[in-house]
BAMARMAR-174567 format. One record per atom (N, C-alpha, C): x, z, y; residue in three letters. Coordinates in steps of 0.1 Angstrom, whole numbers, plus 2048, in hexadecimal, padded with zeros to 3 digits. Example, Ala and Ser with C-alpha at 12.3 -4.5 7.8 and 13.67 -1.06 7.14 Angstrom:
<torkes>
88484E7C7ALA
87B84E7D3ALA
88484E7DFALA
8808477EASER
8898477F5SER
88184F800SER
</torkes>
This chain:
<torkes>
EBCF05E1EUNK
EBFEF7E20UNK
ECAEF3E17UNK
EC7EE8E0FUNK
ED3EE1E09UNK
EE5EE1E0FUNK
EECEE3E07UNK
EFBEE4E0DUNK
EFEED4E0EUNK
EFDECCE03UNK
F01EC2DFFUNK
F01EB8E0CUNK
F0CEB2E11UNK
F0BEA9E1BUNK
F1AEA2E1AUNK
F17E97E24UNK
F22E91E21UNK
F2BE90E34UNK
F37E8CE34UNK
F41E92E41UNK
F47E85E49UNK
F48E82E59UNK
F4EE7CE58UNK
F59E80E64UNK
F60E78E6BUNK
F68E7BE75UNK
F61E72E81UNK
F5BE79E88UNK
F54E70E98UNK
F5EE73EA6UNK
F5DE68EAFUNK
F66E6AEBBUNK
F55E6BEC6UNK
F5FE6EECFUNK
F51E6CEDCUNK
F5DE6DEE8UNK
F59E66EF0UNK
F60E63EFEUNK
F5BE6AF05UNK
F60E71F0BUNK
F5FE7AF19UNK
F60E73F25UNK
F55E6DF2BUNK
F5AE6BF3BUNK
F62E71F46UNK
F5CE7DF45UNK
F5FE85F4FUNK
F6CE8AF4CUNK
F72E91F42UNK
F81E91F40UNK
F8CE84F38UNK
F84E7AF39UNK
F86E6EF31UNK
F90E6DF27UNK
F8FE75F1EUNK
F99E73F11UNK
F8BE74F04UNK
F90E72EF7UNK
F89E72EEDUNK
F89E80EE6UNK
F7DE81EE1UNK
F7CE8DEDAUNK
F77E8CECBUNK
F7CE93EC3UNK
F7DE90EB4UNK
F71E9CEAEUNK
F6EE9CEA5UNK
F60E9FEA0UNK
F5FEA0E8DUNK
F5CEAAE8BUNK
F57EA2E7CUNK
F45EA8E80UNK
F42EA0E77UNK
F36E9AE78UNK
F2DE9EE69UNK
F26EAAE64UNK
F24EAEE59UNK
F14EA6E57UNK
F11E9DE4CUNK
F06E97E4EUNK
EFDE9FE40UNK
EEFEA1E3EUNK
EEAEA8E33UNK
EDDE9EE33UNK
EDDE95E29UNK
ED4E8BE25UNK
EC5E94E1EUNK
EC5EA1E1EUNK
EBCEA5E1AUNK
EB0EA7E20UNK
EB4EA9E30UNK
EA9EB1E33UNK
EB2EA8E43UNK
EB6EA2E42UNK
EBCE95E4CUNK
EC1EA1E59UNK
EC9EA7E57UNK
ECCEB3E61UNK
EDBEADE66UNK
EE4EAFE6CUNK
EF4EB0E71UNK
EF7EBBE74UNK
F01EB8E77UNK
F0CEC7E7BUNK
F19EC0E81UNK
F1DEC6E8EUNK
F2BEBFE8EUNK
F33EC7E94UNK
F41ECAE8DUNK
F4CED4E95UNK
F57ECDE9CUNK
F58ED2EA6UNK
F68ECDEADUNK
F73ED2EA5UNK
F7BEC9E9EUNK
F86EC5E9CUNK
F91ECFEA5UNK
F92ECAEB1UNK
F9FED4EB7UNK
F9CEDFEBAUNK
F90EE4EBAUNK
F91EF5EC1UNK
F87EF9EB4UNK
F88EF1EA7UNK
F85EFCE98UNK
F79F05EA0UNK
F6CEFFEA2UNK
F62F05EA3UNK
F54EFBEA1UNK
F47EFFE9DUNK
F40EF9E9DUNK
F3AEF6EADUNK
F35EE5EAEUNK
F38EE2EB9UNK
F25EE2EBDUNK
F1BEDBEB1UNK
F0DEDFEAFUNK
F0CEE4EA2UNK
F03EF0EA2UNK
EFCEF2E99UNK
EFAEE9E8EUNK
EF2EEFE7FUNK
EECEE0E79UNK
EDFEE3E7FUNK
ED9ED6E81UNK
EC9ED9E83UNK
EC4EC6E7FUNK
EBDEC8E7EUNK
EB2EBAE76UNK
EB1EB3E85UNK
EB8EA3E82UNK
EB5E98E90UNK
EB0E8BE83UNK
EA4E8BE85UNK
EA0E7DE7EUNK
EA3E6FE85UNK
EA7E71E90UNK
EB3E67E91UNK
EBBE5FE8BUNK
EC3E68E85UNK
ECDE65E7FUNK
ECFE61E73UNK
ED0E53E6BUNK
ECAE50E60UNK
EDAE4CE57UNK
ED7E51E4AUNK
EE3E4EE47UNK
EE9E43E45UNK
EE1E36E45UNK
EE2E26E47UNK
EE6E22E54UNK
EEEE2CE5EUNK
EF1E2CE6DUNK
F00E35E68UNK
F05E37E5BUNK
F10E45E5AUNK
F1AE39E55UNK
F23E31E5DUNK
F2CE28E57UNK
F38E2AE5EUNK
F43E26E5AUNK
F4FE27E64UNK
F4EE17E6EUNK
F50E1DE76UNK
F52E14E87UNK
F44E10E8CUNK
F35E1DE87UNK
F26E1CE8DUNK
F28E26E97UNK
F1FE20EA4UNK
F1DE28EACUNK
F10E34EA8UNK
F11E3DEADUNK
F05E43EABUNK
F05E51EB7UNK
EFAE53EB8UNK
EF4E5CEC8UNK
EEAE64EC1UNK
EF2E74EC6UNK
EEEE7DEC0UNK
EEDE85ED6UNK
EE0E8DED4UNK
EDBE8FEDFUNK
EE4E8CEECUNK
EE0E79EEAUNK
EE5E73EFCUNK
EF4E71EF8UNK
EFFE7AEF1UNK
F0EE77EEEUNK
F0DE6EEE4UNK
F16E64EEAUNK
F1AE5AEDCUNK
F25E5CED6UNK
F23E5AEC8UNK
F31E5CEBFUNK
F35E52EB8UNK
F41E4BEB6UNK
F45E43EADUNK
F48E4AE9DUNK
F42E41E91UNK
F4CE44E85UNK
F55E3FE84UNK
F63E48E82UNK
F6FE40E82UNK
F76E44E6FUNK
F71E4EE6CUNK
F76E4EE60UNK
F6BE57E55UNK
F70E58E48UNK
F68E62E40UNK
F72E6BE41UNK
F6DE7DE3DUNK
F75E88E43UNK
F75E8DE36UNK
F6FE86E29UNK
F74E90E19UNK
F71E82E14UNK
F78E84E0CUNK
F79E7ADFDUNK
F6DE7ADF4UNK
F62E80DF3UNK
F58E82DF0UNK
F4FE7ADF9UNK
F4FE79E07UNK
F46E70E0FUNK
F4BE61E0BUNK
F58E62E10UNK
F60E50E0EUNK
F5FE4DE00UNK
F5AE52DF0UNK
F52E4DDE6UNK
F49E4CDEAUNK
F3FE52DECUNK
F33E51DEBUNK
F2FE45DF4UNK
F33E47E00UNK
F32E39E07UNK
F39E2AE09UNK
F46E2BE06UNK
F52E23E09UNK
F4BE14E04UNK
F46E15DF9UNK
F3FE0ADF0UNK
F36E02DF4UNK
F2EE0FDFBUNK
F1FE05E00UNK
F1FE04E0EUNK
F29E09E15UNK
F29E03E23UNK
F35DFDE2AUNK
F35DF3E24UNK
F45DEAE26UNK
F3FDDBE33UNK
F4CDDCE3AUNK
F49DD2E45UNK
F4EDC4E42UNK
F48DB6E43UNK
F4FDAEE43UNK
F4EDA2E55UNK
F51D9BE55UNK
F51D93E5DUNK
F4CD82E5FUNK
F42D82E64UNK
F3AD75E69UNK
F3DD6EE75UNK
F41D5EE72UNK
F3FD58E7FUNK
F36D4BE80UNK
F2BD4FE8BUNK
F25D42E8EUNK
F2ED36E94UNK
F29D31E8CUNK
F36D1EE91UNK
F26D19E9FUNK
F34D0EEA6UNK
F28D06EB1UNK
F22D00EA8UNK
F1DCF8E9FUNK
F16CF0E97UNK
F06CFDE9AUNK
F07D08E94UNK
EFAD0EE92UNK
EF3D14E9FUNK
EFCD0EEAEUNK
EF7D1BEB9UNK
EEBD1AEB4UNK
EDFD10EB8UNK
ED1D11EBAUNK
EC9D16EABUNK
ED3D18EA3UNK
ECCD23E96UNK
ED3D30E96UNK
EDAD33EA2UNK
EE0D3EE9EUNK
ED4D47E9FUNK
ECAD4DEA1UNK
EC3D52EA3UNK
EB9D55E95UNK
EBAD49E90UNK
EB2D4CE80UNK
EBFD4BE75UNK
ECCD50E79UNK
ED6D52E73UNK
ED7D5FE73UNK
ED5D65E7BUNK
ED6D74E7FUNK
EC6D7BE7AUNK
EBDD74E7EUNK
EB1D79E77UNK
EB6D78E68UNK
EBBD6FE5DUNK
EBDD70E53UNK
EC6D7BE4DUNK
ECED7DE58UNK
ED6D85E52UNK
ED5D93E50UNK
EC9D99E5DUNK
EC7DA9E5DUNK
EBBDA3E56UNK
EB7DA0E4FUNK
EA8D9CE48UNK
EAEDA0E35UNK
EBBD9FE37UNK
EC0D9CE26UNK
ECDDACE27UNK
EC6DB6E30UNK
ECCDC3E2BUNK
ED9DC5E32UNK
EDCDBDE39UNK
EECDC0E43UNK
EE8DC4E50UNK
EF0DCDE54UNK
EF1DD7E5EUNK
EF8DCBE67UNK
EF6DC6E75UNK
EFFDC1E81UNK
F05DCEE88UNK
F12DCFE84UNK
F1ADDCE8AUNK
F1DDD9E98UNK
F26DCBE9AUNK
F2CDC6EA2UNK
F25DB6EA7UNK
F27DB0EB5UNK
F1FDA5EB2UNK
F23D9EEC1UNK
F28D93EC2UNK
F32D89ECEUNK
F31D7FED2UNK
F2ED7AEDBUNK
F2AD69EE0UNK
F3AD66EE5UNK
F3FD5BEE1UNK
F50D5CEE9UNK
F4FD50EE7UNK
F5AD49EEDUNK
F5FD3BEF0UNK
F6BD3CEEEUNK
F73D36EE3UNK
F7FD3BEDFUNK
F8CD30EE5UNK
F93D37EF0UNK
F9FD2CEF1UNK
FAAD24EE5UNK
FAFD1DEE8UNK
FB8D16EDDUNK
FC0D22ED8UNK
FC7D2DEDDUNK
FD2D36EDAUNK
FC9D3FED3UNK
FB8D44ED4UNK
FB4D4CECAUNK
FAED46EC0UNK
FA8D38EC1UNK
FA8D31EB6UNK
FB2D34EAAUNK
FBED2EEAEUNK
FCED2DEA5UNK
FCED3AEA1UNK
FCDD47EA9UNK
FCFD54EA2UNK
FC8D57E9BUNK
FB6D56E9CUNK
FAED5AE91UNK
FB0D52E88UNK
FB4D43E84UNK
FB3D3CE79UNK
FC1D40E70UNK
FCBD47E73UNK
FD6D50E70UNK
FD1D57E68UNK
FC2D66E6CUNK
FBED6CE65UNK
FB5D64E59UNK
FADD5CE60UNK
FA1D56E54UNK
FACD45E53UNK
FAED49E47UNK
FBAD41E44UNK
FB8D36E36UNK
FABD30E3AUNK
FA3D27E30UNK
FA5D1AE39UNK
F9AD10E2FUNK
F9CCFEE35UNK
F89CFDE36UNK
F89D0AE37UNK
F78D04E3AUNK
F73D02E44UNK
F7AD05E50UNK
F7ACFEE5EUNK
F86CFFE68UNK
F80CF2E71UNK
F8BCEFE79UNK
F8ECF5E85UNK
F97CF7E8EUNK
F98D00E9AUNK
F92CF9EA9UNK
F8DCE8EA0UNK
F88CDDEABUNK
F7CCE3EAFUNK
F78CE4E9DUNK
F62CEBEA0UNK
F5FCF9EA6UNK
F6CCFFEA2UNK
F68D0CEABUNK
F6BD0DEB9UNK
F77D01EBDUNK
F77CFFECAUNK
F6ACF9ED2UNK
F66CF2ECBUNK
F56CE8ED4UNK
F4DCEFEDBUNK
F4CCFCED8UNK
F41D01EDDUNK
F40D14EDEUNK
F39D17EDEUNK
F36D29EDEUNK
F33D2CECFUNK
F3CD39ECBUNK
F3AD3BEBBUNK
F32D4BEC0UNK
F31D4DEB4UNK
F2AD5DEB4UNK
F2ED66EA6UNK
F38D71EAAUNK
F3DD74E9FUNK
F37D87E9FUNK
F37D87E93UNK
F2CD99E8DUNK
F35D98E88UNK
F39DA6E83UNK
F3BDB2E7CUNK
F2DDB7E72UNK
F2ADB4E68UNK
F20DB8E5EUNK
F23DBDE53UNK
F1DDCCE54UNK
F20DD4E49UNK
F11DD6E3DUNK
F18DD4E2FUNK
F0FDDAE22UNK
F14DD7E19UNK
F10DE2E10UNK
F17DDFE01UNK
F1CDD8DFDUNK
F2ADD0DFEUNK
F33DC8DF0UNK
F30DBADFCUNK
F34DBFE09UNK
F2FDB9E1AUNK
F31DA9E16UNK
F40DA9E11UNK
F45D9BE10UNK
F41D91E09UNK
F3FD98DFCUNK
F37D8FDF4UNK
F2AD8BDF5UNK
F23D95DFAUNK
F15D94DFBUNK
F11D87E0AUNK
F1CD8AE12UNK
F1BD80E1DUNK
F1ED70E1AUNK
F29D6FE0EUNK
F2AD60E0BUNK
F23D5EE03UNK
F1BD63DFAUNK
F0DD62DF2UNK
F04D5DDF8UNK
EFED63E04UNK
EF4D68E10UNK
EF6D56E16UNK
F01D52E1AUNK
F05D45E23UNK
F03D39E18UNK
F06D3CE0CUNK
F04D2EE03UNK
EF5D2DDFCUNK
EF3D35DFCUNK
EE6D34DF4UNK
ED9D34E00UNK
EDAD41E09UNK
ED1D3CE12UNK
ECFD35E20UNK
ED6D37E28UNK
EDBD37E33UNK
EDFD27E31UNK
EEAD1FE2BUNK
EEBD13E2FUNK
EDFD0AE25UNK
ED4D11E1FUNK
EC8D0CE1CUNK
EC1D07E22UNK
EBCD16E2CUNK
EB3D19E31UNK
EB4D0EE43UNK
EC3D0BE45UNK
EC3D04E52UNK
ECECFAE51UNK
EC6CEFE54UNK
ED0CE2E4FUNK
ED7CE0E59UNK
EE6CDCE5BUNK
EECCD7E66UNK
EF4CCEE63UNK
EF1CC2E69UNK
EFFCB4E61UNK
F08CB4E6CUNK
F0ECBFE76UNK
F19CBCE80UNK
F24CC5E75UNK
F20CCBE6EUNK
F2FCD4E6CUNK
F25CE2E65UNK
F2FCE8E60UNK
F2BCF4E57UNK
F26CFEE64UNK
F21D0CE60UNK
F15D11E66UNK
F1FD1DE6DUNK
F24D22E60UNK
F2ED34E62UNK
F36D33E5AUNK
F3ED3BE5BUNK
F49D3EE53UNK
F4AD4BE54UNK
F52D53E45UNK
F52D61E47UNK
F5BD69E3CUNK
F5ED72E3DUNK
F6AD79E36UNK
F6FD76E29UNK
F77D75E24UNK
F7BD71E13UNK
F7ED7FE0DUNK
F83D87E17UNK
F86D96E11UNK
F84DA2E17UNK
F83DAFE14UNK
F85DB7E1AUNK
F91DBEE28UNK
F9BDB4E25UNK
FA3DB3E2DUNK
FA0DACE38UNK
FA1D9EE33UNK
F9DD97E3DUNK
F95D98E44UNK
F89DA2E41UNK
F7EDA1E4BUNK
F84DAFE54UNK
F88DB8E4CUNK
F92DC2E57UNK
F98DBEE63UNK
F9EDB3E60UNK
FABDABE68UNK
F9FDA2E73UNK
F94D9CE6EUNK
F8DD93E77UNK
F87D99E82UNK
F80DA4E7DUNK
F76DACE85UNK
F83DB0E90UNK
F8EDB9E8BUNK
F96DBEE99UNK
F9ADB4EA2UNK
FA1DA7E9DUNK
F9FDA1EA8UNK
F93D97EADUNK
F8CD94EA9UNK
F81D8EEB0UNK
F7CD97EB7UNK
F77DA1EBAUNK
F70DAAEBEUNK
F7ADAEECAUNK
F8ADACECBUNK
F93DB4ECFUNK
F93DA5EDEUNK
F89D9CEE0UNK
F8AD91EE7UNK
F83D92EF3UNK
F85D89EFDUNK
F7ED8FF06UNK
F77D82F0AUNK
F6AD7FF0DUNK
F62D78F11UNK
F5BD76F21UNK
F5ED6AF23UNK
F5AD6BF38UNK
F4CD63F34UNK
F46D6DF3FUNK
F35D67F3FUNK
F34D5BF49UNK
F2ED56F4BUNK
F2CD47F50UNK
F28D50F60UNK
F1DD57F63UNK
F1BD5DF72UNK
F17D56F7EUNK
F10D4DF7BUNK
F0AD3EF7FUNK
EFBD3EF7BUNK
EF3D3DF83UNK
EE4D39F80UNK
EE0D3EF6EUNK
EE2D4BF71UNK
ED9D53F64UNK
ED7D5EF66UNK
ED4D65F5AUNK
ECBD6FF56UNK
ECCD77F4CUNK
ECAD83F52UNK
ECED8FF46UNK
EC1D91F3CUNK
EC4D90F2DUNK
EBDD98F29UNK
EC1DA1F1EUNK
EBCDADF1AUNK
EC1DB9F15UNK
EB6DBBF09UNK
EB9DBAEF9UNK
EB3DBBEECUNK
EB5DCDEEFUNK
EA9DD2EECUNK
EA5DE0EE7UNK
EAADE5EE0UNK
EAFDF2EDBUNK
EB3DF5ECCUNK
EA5DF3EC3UNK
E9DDF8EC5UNK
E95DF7EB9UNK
E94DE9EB4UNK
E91DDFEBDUNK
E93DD4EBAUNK
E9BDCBEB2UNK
EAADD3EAFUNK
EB6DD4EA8UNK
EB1DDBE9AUNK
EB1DE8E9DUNK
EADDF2E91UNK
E9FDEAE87UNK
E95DE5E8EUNK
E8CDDDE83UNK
E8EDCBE82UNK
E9BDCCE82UNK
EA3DBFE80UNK
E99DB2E86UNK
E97DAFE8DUNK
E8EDA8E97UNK
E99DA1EA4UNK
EA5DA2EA6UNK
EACD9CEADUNK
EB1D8FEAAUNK
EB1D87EA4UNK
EB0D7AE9DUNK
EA8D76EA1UNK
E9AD78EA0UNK
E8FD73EA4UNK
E8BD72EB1UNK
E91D7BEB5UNK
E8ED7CEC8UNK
E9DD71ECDUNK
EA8D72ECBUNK
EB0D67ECDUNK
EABD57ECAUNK
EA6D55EC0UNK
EA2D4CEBAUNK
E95D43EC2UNK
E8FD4DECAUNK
E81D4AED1UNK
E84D43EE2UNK
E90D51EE3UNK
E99D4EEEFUNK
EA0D3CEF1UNK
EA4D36EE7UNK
EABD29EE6UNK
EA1D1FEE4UNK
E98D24EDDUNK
E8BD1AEDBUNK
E85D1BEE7UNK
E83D20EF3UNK
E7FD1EF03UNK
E8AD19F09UNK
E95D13F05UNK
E9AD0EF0EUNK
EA4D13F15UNK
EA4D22F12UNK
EB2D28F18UNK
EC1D26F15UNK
EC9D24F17UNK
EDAD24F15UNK
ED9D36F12UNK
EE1D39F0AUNK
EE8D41F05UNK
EFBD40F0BUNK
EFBD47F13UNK
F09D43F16UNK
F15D4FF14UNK
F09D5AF16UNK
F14D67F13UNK
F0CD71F07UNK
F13D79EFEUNK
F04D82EF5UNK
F11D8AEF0UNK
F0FD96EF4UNK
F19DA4EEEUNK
F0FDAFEE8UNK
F14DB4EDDUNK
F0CDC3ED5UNK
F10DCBEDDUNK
F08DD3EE5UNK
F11DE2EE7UNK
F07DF2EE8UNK
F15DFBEE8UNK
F0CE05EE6UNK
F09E0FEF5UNK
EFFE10EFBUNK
F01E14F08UNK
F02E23F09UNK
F07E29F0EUNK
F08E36F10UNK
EFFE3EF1FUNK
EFCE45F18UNK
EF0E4EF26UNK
EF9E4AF33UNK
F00E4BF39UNK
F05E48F45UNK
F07E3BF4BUNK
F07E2EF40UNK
F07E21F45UNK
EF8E1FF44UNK
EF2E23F3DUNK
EE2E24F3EUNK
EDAE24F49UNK
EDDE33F4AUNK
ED8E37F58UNK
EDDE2FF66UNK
EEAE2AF62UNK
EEFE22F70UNK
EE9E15F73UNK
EE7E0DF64UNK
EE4E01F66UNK
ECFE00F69UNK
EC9E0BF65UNK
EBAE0AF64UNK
EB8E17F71UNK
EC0E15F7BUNK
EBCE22F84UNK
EB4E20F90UNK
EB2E13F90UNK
EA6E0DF98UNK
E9AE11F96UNK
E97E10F88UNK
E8BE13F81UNK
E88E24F82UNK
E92E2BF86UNK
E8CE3DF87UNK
E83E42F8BUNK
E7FE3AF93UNK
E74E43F9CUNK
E66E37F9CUNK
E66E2BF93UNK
E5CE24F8DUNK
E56E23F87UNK
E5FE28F7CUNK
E5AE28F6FUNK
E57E35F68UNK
E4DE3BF62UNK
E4BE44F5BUNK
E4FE4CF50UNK
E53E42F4CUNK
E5AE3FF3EUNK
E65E3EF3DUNK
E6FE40F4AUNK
E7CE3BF4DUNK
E87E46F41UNK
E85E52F42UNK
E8CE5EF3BUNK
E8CE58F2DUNK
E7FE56F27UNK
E7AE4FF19UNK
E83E41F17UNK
E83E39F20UNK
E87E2CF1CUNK
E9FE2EF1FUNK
EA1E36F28UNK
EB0E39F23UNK
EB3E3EF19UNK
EAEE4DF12UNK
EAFE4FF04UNK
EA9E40EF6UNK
EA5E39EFDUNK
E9FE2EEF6UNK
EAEE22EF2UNK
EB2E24EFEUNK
EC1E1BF01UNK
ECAE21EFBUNK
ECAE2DEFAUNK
ED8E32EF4UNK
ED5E37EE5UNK
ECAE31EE0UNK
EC8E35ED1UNK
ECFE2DEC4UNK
ED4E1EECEUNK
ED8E12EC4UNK
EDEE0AECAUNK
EE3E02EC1UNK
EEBDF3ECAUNK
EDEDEEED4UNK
EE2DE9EDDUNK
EDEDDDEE6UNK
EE6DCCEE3UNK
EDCDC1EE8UNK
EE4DB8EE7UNK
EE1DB5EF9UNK
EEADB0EFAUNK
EEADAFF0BUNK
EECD9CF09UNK
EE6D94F11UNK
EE4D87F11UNK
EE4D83F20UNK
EF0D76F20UNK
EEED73F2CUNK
EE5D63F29UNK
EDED61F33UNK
ED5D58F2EUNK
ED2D4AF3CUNK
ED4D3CF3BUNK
ED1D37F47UNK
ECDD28F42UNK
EC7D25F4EUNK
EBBD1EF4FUNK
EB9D1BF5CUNK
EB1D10F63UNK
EA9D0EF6EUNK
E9ED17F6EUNK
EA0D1DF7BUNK
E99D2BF7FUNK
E95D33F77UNK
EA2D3BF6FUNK
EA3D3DF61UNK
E9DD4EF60UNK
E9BD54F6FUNK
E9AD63F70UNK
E8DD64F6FUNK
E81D56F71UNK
E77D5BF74UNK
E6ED51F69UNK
E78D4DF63UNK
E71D45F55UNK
E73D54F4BUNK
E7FD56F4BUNK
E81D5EF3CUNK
E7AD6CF40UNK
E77D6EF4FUNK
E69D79F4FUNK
E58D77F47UNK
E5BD6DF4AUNK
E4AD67F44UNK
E4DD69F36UNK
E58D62F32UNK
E5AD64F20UNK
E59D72F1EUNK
E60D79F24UNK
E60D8BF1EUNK
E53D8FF23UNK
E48D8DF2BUNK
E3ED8DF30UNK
E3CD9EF37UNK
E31DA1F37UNK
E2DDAEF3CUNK
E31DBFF37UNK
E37DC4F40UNK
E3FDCFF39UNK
E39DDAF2EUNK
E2CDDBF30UNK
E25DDEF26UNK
E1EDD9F1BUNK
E24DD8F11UNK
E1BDD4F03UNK
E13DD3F01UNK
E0CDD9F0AUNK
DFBDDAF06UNK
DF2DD0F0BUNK
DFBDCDF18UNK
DF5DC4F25UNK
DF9DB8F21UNK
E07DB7F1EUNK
E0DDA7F1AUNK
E03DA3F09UNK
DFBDADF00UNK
DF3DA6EFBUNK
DE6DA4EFBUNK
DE5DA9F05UNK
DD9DA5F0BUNK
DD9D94F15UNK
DE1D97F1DUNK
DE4D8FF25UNK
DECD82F25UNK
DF6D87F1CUNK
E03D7CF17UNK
E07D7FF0CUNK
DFCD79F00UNK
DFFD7DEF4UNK
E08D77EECUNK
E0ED68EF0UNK
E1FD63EF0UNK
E2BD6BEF5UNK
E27D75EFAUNK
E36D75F00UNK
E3ED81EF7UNK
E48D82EFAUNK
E54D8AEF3UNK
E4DD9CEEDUNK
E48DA1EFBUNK
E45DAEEF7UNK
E38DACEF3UNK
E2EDA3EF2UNK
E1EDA3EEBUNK
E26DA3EE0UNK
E2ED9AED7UNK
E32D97EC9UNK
E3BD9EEC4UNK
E42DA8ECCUNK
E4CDB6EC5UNK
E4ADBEECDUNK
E43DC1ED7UNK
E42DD1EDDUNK
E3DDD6ED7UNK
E3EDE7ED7UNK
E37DEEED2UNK
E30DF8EDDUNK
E35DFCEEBUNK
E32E05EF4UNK
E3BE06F01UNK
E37E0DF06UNK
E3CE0AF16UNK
E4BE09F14UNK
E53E14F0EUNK
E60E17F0CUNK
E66E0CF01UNK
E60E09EF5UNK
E66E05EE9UNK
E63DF2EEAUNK
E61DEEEF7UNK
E5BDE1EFEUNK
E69DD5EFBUNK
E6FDD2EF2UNK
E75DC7EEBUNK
E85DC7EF5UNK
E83DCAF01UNK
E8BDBDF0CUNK
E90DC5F17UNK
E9ADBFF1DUNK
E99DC7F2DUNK
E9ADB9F32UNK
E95DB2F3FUNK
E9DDA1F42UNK
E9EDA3F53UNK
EA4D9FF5CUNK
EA6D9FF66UNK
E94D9DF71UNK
E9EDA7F7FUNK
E8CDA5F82UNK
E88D98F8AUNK
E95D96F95UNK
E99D8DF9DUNK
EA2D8AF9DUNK
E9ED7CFA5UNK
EACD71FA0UNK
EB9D74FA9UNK
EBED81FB5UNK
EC7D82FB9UNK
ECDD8BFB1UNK
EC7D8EFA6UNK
ECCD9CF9EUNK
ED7D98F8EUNK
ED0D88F8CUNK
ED2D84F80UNK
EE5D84F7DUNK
EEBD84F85UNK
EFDD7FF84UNK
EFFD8EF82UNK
EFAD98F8DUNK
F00DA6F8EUNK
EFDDACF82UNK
EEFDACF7CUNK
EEDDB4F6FUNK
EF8DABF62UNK
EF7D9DF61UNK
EFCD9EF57UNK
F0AD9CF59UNK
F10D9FF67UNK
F21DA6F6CUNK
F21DB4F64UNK
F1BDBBF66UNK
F19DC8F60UNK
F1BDCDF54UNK
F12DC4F49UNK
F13DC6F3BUNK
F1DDB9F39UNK
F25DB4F3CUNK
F2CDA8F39UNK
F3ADACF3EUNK
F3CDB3F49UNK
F4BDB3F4EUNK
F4BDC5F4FUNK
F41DCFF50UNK
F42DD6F57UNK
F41DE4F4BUNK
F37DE2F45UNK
F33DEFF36UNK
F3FDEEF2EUNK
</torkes>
């Protein structure tokens, strides 16, 4: 086997003794194998062995990634040899949806994982006057006002790729305010520098958002559905039926909120084992969603749990037009309508 690989430094949280644990993380693009040693007790912690999982387009500082069921953060590169090789082509910058674009935010986001950027991070918030004033501190331009971002719900990413910053105000003038016309006010705004988008991401992301918890509805984007950049489009379909968008967080679930939040389904579903290793493979987007009788509209939209049946049967709905199979089925959405506040209490106040 090839030696050549590249290193990083990963954390993983321990529940059960609840401190952090430090890791390097030996990655070998040859034969797509890992290896990872513990840091404090100077031993190897796995073996190498080959997880096609693990793609090097997932190996960035501040990606989650889930190596059998444990999740690890990248927090740094661990030789100077990795941080060239990579430093260049996987740099983060910072995007915010302004109110002007809610009802395109969805083919703003499809544009965006469509044109080669990774969504690391990703936030529905409503910004008071005092975090207004502090973020415009950091992004410290005249290209918008603290009125327009006050009017309504913004949506701010963290998006990483090559030369992130430039490629993202390239990406916004040429396509993006092309492609969707809005005469209330500009669309997004987004980083001027490498710093700045340092400085934006920590605190925007560092904010905390209250879900509405009133007459709605959970729904929950797939990873794969993330991973074959298709989450734009399913938001996008979501607003065009009429739903309010009131709450929408990226996150990464770990086997134990998994199992907590889908443990109804154990002894129903067949597939249940298959579909938590399914959850813990990638971001989720978790959506709170409301409407007049909003739990049993946005069921008919996501339609029939199996792919096979919803195209046969309901070949409009969510999983006929991105399912792939029982497990890899687009969506999770509430079943009933006493359930709709408590699920999205859960992924909203509780994960």
């Amino acid at each position: 086997m090839s030696s050549a690989h590249l290193s990083f430094i990963v954390e993983h949280y321990d529940t059960l003794a609840q401190i952090i644990k430090k890791y390097q993380l030996f990655y070998y693009p040859d034969d797509n194998s890992i290896e990872i040693h513990d840091i404090k007790n100077q031993k190897i912690f796995l073996k190498r062995i080959v997880n096609p999982e693990i793609k090097s387009s997932k190996l960035y500082i501040g990606s989650d990634i889930t190596i059998y069921s444990r999740q690890y953060k990248v927090v740094a590169f661990a030789d100077e040899f990795t941080k060239k090789a990579l430093e260049e082509y996987r740099s983060s910058t910072f995007a915010m949806i302004l109110p002007p674009a809610y009802m395109s935010m969805g083919k703003i986001i499809d544009i965006i994982e469509n044109n080669g950027f990774i969504i690391n991070k990703l936030k529905m918030n409503k910004l008071s006057s005092k975090e207004i004033s502090n973020f415009l501190k950091i992004h410290n331009t005249n290209e918008v006002s603290g009125e327009l971002i006050a009017s309504d719900f913004v949506v701010g990413m963290e998006l990483v790729k090559a030369n992130s910053v430039a490629e993202l105000k390239k990406l916004i003038s040429e396509v993006i305010t092309k492609t969707i016309k809005e005469d209330q006010g500009p669309l997004m705004i987004c980083s001027d520098s490498d710093i700045m988008a340092k400085e934006e991401i920590k605190y925007y992301f560092s904010l905390k958002h209250q879900p509405q918890l009133s007459n709605c509805s959970l729904l929950v984007i797939k990873p794969h559905i993330i991973e074959e950049g298709k989450a734009g489009k399913i938001i996008d379909i979501v607003l065009n039926e009429g739903f309010e968008i009131s709450s929408m967080t990226m996150i990464y679930l770990d086997k134990e909120s998994s199992e907590s939040f889908f443990d109804v389904y154990r002894d129903f579903l067949p597939e249940y084992s298959a579909i938590i290793k399914d959850l813990i493979n990638g971001p989720i987007i978790a959506l709170e969603l409301r409407q007049d009788d909003v739990v049993q509209k946005l069921r008919a939209l996501v339609g029939p749990h199996d792919p096979v049946i919803a195209k046969a049967l309901r070949p409009h709905t969510l999983r006929a037009l991105f399912g792939i199979d029982r497990v890899r089925n687009v969506c999770h959405c509430t079943d009933l309508p006493e359930d709709g506040i408590l699920e999205c209490q859960y992924f909203f106040e509780l994960v």
